[in-house]
C-alpha positions as CSV (number, residue, x, y, z in Angstrom):
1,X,-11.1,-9.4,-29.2
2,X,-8.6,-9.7,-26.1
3,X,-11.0,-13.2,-25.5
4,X,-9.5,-14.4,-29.2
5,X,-6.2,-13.9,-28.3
6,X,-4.2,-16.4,-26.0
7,X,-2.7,-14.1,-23.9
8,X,-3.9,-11.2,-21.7
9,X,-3.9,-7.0,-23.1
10,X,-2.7,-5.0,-21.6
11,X,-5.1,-2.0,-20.2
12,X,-4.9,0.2,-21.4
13,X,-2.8,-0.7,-24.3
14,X,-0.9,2.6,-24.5
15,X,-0.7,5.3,-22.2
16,X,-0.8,8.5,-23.8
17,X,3.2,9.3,-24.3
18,X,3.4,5.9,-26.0
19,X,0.3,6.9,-27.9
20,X,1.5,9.9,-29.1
21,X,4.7,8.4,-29.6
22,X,3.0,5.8,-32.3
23,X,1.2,9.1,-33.5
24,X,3.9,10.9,-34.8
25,X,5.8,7.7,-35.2
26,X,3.9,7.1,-38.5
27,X,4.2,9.6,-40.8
28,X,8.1,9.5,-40.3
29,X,8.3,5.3,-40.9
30,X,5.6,4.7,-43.4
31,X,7.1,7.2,-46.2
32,X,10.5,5.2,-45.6
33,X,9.4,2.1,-45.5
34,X,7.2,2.6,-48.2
35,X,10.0,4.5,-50.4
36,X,12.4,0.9,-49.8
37,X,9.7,-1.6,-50.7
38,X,8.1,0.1,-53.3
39,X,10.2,2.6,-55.0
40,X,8.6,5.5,-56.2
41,X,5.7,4.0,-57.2
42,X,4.6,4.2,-53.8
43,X,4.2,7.9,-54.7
44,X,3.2,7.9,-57.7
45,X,0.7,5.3,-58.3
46,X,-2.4,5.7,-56.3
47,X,-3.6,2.0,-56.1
48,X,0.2,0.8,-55.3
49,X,0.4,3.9,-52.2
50,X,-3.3,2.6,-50.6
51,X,-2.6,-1.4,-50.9
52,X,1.2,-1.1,-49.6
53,X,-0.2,1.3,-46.8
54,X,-2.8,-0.8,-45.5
55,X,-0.8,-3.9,-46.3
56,X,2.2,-2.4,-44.1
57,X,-0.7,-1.2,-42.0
58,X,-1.9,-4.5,-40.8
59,X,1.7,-5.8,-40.3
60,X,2.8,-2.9,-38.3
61,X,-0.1,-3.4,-36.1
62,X,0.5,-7.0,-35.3
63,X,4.2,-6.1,-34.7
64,X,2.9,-3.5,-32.4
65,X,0.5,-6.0,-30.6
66,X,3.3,-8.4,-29.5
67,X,6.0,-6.2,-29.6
68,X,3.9,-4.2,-26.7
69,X,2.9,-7.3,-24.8
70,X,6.2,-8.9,-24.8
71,X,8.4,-5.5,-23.7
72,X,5.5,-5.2,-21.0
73,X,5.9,-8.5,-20.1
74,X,9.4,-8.0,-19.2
75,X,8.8,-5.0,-17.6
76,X,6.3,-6.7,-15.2
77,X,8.3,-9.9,-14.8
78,X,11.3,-7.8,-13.4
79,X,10.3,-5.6,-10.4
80,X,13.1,-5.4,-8.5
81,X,15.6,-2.1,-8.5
82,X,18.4,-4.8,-8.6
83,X,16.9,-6.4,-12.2
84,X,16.5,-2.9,-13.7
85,X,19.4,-3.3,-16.0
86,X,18.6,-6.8,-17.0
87,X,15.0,-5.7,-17.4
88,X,16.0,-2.7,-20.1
89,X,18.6,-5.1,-22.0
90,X,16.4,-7.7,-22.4
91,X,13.5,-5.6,-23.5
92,X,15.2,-3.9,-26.0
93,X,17.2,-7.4,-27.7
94,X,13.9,-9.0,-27.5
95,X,11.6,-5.8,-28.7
96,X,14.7,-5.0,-31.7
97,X,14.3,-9.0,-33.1
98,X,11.1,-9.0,-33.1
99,X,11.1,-5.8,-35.0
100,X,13.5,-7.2,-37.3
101,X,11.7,-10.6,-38.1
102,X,8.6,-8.8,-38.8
103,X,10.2,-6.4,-41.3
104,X,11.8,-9.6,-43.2
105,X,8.4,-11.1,-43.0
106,X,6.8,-7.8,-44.4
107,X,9.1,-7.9,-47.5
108,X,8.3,-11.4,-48.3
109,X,4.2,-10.7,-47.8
110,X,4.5,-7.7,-50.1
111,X,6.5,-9.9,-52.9
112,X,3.4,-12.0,-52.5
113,X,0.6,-9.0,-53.5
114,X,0.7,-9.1,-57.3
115,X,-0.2,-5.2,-57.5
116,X,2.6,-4.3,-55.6
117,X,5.2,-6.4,-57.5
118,X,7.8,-6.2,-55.0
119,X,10.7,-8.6,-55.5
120,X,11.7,-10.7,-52.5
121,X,15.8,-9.9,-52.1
122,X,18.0,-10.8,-49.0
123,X,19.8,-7.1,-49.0
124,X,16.3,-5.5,-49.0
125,X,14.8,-7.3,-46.2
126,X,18.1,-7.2,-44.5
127,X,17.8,-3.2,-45.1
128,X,14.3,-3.0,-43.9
129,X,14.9,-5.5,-40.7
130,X,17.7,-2.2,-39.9
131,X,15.1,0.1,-40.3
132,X,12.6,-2.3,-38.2
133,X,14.9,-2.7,-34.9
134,X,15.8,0.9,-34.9
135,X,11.9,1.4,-34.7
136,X,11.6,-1.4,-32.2
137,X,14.6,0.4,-29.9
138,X,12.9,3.6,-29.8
139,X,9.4,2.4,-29.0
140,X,11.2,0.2,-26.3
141,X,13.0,3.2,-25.3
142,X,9.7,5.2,-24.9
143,X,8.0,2.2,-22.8
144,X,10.9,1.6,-20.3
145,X,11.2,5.4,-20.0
146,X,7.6,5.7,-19.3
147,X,7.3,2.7,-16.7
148,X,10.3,3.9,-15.2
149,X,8.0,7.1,-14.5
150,X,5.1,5.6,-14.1
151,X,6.8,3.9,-11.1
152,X,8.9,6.6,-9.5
153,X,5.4,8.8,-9.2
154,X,3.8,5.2,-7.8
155,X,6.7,5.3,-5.1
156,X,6.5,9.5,-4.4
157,X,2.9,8.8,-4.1
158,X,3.3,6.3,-1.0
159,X,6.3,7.9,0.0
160,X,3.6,11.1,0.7
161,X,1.2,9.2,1.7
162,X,3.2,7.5,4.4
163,X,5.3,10.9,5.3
164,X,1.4,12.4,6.2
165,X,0.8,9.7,8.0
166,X,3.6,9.5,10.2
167,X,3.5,13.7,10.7
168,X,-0.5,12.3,12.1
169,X,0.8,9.4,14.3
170,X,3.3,11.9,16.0
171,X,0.5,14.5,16.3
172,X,-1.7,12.5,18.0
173,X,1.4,11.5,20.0
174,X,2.0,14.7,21.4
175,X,-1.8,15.1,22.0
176,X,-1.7,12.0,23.6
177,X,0.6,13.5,26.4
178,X,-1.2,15.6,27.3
179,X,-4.7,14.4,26.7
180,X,-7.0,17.3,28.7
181,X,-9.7,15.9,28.8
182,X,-8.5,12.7,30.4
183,X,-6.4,15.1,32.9
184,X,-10.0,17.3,33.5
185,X,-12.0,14.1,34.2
186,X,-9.1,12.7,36.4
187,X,-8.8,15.6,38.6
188,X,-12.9,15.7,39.1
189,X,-12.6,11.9,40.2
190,X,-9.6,13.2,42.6
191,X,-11.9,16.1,44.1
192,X,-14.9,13.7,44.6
193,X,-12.7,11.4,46.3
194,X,-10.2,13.9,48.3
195,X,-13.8,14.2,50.6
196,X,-15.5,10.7,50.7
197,X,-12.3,8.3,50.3
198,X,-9.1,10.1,51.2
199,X,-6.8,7.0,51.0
200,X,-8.2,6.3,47.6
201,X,-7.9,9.4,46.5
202,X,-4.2,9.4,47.4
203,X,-4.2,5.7,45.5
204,X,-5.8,7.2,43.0
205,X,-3.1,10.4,42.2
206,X,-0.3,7.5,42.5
207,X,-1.7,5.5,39.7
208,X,-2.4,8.8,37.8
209,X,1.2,9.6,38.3
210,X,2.4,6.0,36.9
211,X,-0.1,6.8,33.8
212,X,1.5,10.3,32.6
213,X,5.0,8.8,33.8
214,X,4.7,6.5,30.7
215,X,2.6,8.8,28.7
216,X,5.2,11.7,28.8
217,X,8.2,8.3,27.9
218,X,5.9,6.4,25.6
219,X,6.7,8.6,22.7
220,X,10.4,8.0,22.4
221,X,9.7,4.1,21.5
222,X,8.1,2.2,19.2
223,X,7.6,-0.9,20.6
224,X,7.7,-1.6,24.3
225,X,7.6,-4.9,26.2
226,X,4.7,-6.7,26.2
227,X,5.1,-6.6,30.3
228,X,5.3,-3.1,30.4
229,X,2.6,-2.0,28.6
230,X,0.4,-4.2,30.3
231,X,1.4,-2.8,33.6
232,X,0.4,0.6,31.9
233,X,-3.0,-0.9,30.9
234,X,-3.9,-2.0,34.7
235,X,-3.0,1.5,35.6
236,X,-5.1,3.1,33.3
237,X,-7.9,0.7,33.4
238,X,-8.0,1.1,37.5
239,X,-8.6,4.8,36.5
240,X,-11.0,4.6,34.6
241,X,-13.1,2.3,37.0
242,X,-12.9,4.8,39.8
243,X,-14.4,7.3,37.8
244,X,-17.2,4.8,35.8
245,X,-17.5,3.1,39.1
246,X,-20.1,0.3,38.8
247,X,-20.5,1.1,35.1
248,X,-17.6,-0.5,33.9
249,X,-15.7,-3.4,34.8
250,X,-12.1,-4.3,32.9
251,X,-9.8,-7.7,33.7
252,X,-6.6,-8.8,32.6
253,X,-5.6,-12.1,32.1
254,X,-2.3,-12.0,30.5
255,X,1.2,-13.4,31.2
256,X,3.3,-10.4,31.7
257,X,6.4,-12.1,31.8
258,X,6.9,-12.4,27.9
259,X,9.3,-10.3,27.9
260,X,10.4,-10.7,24.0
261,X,6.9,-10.1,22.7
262,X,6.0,-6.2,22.5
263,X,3.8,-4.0,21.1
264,X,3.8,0.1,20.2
265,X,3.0,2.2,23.5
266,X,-0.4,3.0,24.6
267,X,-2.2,1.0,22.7
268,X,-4.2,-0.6,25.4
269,X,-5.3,3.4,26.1
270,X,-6.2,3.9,22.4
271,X,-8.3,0.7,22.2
272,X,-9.8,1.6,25.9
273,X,-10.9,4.7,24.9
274,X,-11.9,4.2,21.7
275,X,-14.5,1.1,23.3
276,X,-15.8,3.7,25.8
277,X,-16.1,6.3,23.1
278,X,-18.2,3.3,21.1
279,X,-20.1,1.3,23.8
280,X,-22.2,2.4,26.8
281,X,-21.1,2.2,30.2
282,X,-23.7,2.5,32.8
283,X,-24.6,0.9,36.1
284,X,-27.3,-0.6,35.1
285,X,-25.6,-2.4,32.1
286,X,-22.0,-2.3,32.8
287,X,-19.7,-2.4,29.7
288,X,-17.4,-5.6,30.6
289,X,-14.2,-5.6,28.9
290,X,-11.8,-8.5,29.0
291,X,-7.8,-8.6,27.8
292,X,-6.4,-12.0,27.8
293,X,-4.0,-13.9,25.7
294,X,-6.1,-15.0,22.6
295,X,-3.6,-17.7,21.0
296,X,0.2,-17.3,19.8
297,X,1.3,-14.0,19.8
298,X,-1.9,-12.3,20.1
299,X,-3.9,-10.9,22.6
300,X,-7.6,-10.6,22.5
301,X,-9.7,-8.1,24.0
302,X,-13.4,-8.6,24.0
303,X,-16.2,-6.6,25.2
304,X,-20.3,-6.8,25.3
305,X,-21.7,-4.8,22.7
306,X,-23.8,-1.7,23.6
307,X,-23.6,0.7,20.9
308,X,-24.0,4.3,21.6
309,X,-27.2,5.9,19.7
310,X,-25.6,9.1,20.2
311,X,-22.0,10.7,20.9
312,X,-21.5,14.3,22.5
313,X,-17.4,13.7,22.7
314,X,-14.8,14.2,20.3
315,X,-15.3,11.3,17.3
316,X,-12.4,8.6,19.1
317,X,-9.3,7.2,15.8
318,X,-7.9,5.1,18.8
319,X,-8.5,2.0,16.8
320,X,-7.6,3.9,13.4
321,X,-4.5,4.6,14.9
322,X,-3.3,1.7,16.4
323,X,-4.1,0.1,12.9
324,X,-2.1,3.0,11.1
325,X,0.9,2.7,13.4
326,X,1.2,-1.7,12.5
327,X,0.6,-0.3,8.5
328,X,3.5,2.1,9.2
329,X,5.8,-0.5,10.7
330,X,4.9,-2.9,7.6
331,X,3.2,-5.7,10.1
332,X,-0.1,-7.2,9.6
333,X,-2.8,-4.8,11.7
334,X,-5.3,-5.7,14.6
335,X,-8.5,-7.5,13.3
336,X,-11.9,-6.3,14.7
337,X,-14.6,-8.6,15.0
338,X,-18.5,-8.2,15.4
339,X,-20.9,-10.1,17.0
340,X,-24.9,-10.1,17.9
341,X,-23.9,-9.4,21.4
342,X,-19.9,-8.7,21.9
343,X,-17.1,-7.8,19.8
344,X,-13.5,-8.5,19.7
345,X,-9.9,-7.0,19.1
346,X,-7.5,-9.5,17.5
347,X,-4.3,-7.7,18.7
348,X,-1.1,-9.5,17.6
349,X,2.4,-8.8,19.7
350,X,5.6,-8.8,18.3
351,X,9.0,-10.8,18.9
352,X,11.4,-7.8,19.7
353,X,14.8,-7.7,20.0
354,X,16.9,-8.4,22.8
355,X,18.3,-4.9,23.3
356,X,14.6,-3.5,23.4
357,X,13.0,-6.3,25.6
358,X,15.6,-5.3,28.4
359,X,15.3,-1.6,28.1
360,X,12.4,0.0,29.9
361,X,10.2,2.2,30.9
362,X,10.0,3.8,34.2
């Protein structure tokens, strides 16, 4: 039917309050209505009562048709809080005339059914088109009323949603503080190296020292200078090449001094992990991972592809929650890409202002 029509139903076409609303709607109107154009035939006269019901039957759904897709209409065309009065007015004085031209038009179809033999007259229709808007501004009512709901649970619903998901970002925040098993595998490297390589291993404790400096500070901000976080990134990645040794390889070829592009704190750590976590690192086929800048405000880290066939660590969100912490600050989220033999990390940085640029982290 909806492919007859030239305009697009609704779906579904009532919920259920405006369903039961038309429900219990009709044995209320129909009497009324049926009592003004008919007299007391209508109750009387068993073939006058079936033709005037199905007559007002058929004209009461087309009213409800349009009636239903212009009101919506409205509704849909005005979304914002600031157009909410607007919205209501204008659905109701379009909804109530379109009630009222229908009842006039009903009175003039029924004058036209010889069994009925109801006169056409101005103060009936006029009577009936009362009747008709009062209808129309309670079934208006009910559809603003139920949008109105239908919305505010929409909005609790992502307010919930997004409330969760902050409570997660801020857990794994204060896990990332602390991060034991990073610290455990850390302090193994360090008592490797304390024996073989002393001046390494007092390099090594310095740049550990620079890591949870930022780690334990990271948390208060959510963005941080592009600079800064790269610095972080070398930091972390020379860590993680002492203890991979040959196995891994990681290079940076970024300009740090862009000062007014950021993004949110330890991200390069998230994505690092979450590639070792991922990919296999081993001497014999290092895992090569490269950050560079990748075009206008974006970064691109890439990587060869060696999928792990099986994973004895704790399952790695890092990418998950870099994405969810863009999705929480309402910016477009890094892009993953996957080829036959490498993948890549679409990261993109954002301008910050001047009063964050020039604070920092230390």
């Amino acid at each position: 039917m909806s492919r007859l029509l030239p305009f697009k139903l609704p779906r579904p076409l009532f919920n259920r309050p405006e369903a039961w609303f038309h429900l219990l709607w009709l044995p209320v109107v129909y009497p009324v209505a049926g009592g003004l154009l008919f007299g007391e035939r209508y109750f009387r006269q068993f073939d006058v009562f079936i033709v005037g019901t199905l007559t007002m039957l058929g004209i009461h759904a087309v009213d409800l048709l349009l009636l239903t897709v212009l009101v919506r209409g409205i509704i849909a065309y005005y979304t914002d809080a600031q157009h909410i009065q607007r919205r209501n007015l204008m659905a109701l004085g379009v909804g109530t005339l379109l009630a009222s031209l229908m009842s006039v038009g009903t009175v003039w179809i029924c004058s036209r059914v010889p069994i009925l033999g109801t006169p056409f007259s101005a103060s009936l229709a006029l009577y009936l088109a009362g009747v008709g808007g009062i209808s129309a501004l309670l079934m208006g009512y009910v559809l603003i009323v139920t949008d109105t709901y239908g919305r505010w649970q929409a909005i609790q619903t992502e307010k919930e949603e997004l409330l969760q998901l902050a409570m997660q970002q801020q857990l794994d925040a204060l896990k990332g503080q602390i991060n034991p098993h990073f610290l455990f595998n850390s302090l193994n490297s360090i008592s490797s190296l304390i024996a073989q390589e002393p001046q390494k291993a007092e390099a090594f404790v310095d740049e550990l020292a620079k890591v949870y400096r930022y780690m334990l500070q990271a948390h208060t901000r959510i963005w941080v200078p592009l600079g800064q976080e790269i610095q972080f990134a070398r930091s972390y990645a020379q860590l993680l090449m002492v203890r991979y040794g040959p196995a891994l390889l990681i290079q940076f070829d970024v300009a740090e001094n862009q000062e007014l592009l950021g993004v949110p704190p330890l991200t390069f750590r998230n994505l690092l992990d979450d590639i070792l976590y991922h990919q296999v690192a081993q001497a014999t086929k290092p895992l090569q991972v490269k950050i560079e800048t990748g075009g206008q405000n974006q970064l691109l880290i890439r990587y060869n592809r060696q999928p792990r066939r099986l994973r004895v660590q704790a399952p790695s969100a890092g990418f998950d929650q870099v994405v969810n912490v863009y999705y929480l600050m309402g910016i477009c989220p890094p892009q993953r890409e996957t080829g036959q033999h490498d993948e890549r990390i679409w990261l993109p940085l954002i301008p910050l202002p001047a009063t964050t640029s020039s604070t920092s982290i230390t």
